[in-house]
Backbone as CSV, one residue per row, in Angstrom:
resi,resn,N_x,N_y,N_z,CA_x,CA_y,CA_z,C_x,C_y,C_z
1,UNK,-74.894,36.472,-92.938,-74.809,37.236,-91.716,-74.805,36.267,-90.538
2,UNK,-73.800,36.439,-89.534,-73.707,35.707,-88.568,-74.584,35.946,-87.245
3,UNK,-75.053,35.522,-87.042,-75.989,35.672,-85.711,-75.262,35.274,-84.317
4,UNK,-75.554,36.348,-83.173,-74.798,36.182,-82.206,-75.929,35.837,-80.732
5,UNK,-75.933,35.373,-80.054,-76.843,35.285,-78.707,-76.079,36.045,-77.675
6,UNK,-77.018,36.347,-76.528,-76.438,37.017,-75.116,-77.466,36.649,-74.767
7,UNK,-76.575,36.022,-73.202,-77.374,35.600,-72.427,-77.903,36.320,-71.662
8,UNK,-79.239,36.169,-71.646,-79.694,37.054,-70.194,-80.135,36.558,-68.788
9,UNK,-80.391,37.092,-67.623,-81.176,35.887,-66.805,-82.281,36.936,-66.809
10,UNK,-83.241,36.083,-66.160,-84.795,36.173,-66.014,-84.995,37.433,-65.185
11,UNK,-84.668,38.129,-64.915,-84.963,39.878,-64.205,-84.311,40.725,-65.629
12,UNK,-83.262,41.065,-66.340,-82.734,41.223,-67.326,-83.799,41.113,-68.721
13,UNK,-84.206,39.832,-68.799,-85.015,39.852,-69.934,-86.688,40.364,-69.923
14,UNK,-87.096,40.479,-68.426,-88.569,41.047,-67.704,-88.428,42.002,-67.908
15,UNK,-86.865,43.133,-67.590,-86.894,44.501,-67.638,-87.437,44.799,-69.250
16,UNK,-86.152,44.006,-70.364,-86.029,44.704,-71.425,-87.788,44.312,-72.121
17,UNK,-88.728,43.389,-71.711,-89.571,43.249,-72.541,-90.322,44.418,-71.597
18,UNK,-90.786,45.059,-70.575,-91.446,46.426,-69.966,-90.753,47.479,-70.448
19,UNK,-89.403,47.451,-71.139,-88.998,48.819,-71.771,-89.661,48.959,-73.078
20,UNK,-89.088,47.509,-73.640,-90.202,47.260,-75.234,-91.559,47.883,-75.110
21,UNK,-92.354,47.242,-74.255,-93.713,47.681,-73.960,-94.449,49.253,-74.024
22,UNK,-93.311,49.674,-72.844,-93.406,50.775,-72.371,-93.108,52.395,-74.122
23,UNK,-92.464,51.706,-74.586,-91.938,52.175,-75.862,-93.044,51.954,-77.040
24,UNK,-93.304,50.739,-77.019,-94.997,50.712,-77.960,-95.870,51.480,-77.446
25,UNK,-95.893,51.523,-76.274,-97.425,52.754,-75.675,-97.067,53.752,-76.019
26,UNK,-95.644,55.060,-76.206,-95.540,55.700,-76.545,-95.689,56.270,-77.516
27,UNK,-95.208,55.066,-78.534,-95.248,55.551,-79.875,-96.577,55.906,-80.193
28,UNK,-97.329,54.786,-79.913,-99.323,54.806,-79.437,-99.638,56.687,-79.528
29,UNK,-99.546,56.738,-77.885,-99.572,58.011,-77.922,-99.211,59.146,-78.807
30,UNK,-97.808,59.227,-79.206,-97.673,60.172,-80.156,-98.388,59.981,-81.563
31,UNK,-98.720,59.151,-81.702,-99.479,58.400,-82.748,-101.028,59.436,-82.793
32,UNK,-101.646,59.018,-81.770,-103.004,59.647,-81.800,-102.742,61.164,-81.270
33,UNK,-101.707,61.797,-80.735,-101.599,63.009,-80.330,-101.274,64.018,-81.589
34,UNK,-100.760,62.937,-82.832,-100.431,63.459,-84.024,-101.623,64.045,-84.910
35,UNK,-102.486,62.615,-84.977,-104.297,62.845,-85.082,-105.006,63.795,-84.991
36,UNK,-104.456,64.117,-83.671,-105.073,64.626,-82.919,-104.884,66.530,-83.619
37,UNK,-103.529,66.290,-83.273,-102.982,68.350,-84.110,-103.235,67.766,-85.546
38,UNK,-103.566,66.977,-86.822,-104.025,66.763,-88.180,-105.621,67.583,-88.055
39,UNK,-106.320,66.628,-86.904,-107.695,67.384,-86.998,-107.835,68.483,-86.700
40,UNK,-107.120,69.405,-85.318,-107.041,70.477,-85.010,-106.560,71.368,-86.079
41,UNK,-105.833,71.469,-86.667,-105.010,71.908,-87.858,-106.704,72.145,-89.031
42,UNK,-106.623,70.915,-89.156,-107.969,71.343,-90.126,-109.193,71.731,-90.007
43,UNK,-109.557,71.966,-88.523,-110.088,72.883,-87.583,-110.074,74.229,-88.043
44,UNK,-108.783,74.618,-87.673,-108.385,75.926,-87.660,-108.254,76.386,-88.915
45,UNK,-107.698,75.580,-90.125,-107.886,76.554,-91.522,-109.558,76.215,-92.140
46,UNK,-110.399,75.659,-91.670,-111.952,76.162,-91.983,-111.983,77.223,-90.942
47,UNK,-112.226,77.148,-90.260,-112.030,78.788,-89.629,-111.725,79.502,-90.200
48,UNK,-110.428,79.829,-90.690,-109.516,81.292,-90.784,-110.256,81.309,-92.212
49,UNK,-110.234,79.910,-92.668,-111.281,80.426,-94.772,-112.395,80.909,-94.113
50,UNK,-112.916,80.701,-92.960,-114.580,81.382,-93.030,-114.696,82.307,-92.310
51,UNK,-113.363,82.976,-91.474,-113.379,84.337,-91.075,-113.328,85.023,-92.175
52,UNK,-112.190,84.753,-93.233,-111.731,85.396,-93.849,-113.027,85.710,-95.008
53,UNK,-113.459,84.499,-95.515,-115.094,85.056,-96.545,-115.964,85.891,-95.126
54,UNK,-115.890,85.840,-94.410,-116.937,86.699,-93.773,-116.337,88.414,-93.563
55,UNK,-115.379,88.479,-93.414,-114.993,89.503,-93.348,-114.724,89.826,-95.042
56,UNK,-114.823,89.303,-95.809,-114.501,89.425,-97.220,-116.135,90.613,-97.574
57,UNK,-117.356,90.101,-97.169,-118.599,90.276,-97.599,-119.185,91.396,-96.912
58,UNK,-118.100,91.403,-95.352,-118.791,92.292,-94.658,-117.819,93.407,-94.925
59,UNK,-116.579,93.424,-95.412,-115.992,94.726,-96.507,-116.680,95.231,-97.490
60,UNK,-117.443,94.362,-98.208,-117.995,94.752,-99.675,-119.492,95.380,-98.656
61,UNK,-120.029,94.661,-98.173,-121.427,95.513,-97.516,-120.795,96.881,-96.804
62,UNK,-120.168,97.235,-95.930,-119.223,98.528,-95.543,-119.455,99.309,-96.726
63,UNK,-118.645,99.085,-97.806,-118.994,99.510,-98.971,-119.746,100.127,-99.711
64,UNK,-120.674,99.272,-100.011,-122.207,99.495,-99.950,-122.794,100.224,-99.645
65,UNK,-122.698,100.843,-98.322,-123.333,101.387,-97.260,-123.166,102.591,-97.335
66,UNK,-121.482,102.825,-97.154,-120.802,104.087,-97.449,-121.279,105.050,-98.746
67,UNK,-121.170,103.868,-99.621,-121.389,104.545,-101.038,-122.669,105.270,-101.097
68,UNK,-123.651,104.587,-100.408,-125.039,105.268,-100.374,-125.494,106.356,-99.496
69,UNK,-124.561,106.886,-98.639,-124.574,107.798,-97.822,-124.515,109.163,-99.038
70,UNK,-125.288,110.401,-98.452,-124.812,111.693,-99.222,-123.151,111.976,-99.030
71,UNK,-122.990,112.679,-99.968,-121.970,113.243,-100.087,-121.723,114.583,-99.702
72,UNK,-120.622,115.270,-98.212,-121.071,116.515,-97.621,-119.299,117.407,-98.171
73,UNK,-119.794,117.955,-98.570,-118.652,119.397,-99.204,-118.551,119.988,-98.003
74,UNK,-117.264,119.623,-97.247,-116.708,120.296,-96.113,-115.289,121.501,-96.537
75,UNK,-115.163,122.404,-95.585,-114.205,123.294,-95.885,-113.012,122.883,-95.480
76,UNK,-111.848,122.983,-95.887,-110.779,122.200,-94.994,-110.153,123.296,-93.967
77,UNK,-110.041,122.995,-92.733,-110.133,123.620,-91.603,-108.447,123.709,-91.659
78,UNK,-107.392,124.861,-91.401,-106.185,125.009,-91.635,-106.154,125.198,-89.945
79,UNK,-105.107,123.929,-89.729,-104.312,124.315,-87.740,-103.349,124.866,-88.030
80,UNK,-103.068,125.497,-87.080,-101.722,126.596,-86.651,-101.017,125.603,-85.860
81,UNK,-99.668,124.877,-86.284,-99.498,123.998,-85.175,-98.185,124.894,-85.366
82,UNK,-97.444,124.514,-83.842,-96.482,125.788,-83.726,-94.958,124.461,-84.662
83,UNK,-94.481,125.456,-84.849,-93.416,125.320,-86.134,-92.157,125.383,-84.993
84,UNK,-91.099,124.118,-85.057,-89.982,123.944,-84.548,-88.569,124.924,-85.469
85,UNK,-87.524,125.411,-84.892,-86.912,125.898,-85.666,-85.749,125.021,-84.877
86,UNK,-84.428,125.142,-86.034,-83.680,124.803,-85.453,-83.042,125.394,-85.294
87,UNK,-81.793,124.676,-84.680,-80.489,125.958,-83.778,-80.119,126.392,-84.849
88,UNK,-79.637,127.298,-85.057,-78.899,128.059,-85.452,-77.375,127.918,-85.367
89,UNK,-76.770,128.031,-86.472,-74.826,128.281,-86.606,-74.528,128.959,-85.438
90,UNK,-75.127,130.062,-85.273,-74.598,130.780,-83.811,-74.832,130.190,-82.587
91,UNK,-75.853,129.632,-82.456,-76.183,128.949,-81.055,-75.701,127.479,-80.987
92,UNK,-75.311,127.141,-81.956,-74.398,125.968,-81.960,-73.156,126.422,-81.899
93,UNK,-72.353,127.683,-81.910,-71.185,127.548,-81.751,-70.880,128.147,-80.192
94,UNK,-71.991,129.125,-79.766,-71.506,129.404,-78.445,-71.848,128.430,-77.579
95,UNK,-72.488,127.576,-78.527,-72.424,126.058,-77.203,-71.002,125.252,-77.207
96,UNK,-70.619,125.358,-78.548,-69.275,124.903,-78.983,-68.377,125.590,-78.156
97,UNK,-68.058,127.022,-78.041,-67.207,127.936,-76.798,-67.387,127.878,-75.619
98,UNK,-68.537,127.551,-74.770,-68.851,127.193,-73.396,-68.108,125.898,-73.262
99,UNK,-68.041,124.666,-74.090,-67.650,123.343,-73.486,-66.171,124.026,-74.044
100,UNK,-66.054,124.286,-74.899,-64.180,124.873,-74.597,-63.466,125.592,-73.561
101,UNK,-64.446,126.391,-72.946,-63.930,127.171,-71.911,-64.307,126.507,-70.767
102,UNK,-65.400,125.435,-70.658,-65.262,124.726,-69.687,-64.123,123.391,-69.572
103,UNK,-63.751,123.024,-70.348,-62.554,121.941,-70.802,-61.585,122.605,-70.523
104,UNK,-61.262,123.896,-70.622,-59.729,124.936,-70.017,-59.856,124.573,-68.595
105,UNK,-61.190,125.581,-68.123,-61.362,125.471,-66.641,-60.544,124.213,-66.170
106,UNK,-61.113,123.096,-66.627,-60.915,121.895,-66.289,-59.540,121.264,-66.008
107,UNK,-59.245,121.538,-67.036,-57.424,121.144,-67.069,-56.782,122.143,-66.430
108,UNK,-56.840,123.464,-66.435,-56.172,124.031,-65.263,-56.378,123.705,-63.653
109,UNK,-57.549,123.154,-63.455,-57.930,122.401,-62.302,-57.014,121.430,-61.723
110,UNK,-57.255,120.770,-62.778,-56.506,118.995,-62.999,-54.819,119.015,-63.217
């Protein structure tokens, strides 16, 4: 492999070693910001496992609880809720004859 040089002058080669620089601190950063959401991350699923067993125990006690309550023989109470009907063949067709005789109207207008 052949190796090539370019010359630089002395403002040119100051810049590119503060871009270098500037580019290692970054990586830095994303580096420990990565760390950083690894620990958070494993934060959050001990949490959600120890919501989740807690709400696991406090279902089964609910449970528990319920079960030991008496048991009450209620009557089942019947509502009257009012009953929709629908249109009807006839009232669908004299709706059907109104927009016909209004569509005549119309064009004799027009």
């Amino acid at each position: 492999m052949e190796t090539k040089h370019i010359k630089l002058n002395y403002d040119e080669a100051i810049f590119g070693k503060k871009q270098l620089l500037h580019s290692e601190v970054d990586i830095l950063n994303l580096l420990k910001r990565f760390k950083n959401y690894r620990l958070l991350r494993k934060k959050e699923n001990l949490t959600r496992n120890k919501l989740k067993s807690t709400l696991t125990s406090l279902r089964a006690k609910t449970s528990v609880l319920l079960g030991s309550f008496p048991k009450e023989e209620s009557e089942k109470i019947k509502i009257n809720r009012p009953k929709f009907r629908k249109i009807g063949q006839s009232k669908q067709n004299k709706i059907h004859e109104e927009l016909a005789e209004i569509q005549r109207k119309l064009e004799k207008l027009g």
